[in-house]
C-alpha angles and dihedrals in degrees: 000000000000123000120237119249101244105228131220140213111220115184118189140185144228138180110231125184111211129065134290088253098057099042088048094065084055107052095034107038122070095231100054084040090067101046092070107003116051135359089251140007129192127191114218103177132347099277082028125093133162118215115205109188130202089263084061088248117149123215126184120214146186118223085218089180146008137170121194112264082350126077144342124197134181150202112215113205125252088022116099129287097252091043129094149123111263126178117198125189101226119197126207101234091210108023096042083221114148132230141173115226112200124186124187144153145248146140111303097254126129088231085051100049094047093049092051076055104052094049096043087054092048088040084050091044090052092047088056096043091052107048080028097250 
């Protein structure tokens, strides 16, 4: 019998310096999705994408939850129920300063974790370039 990979959520954080508006239509529309995300996103319906990633892969996924210059969170096809990528705008209370909160999952190995890491930090790079954080 094979033993089941443990798996991990890793949630990490970025300083990002623009509002929660703006960074919402990037992390929740489809179109602001694909300009630093994925190579293409394609809204289905309106909880349904389609991420179609550099590789040409092709990913569905649920938009399982979404408050309004807030959070997204989704639910990636073929990966367990209680499992999914979620980006959330955090706002100092008392500083006013902006951050995006991102929380994802993988097998609970220190390559894997880092690697998480090392996308999520390009992916980052490539947001702010783009709305000129």
């Amino acid at each position: 019998m094979t033993k089941k990979q443990s798996r991990a959520q890793v949630v990490l954080e970025f300083p990002v310096n623009a509002s929660p508006s703006l960074i919402y239509n990037y992390i929740q529309s489809a179109s602001g999705l694909q300009e630093w995300f994925a190579h293409k996103v394609v809204n289905k319906s309106r909880i349904d994408y389609v991420f179609v990633y550099d590789d040409g892969q092709e990913v569905k996924a649920t938009l399982d939850k979404s408050i309004n210059n807030k959070l997204s969170r989704f639910h990636f096809e073929n990966t367990p129920a209680d499992e999914y990528i979620e980006m959330e705008i955090i706002v100092d209370e008392l500083t006013e300063d902006v951050a995006l909160k991102v929380t994802e999952f993988c097998n609970d190995t220190e390559s894997e974790k880092r690697e998480i890491e090392e996308v999520w930090h390009t992916q980052i790079e490539t947001l702010k370039d783009i709305i000129g954080a």
